[in-house]
N, C-alpha and C positions, 0 to 999 in steps of 0.2 A: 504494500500500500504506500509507504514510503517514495518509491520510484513514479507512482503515479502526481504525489503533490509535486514534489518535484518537478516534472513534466510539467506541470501544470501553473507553478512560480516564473519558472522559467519561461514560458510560453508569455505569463502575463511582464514579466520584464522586457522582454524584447519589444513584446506590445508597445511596451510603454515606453521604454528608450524611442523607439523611430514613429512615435506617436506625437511626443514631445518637442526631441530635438531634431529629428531629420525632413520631418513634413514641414515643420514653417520655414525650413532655413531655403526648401526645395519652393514654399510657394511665397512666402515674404511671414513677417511675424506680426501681421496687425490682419490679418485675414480672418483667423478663428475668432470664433467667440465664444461664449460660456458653456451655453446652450451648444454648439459644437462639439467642445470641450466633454461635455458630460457623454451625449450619444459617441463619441467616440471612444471614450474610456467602458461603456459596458459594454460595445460591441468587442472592444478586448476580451472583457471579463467572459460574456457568452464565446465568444472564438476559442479561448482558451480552454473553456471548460470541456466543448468539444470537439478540440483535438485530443483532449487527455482521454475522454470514452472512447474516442476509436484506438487510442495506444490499449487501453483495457479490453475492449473486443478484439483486436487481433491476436493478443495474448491468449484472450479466453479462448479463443477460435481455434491456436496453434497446440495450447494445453489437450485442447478435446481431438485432435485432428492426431496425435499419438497416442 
């Protein structure tokens, strides 16, 4: 279970590193706004969540598949 948060920290830090600092510097930094800010940050959090359940179903899929 461990290996999954993980996955899943890690998934929301990258989020968030190139959520932050690589998209304003790519579109200008007075562009987003708050309201931007927020829908951006939970589509993180949902994106992350499920990339971690397919890291969990292929597992589970490969477990039962031996």
């Amino acid at each position: 279970m461990g290996r999954y948060i993980s996955i899943f920290l890690l998934a929301i830090m990258i989020g968030i590193v190139s959520f932050i600092f690589i998209i304003p510097s790519l579109i200008g930094p007075d562009s987003a706004g708050e309201v931007d800010m927020v829908i951006g940050l939970l589509l993180i959090l949902i994106g992350s969540f499920i990339v971690t359940q397919l890291f969990y179903i292929i597992d589970l899929l490969q477990k039962n598949k031996s």
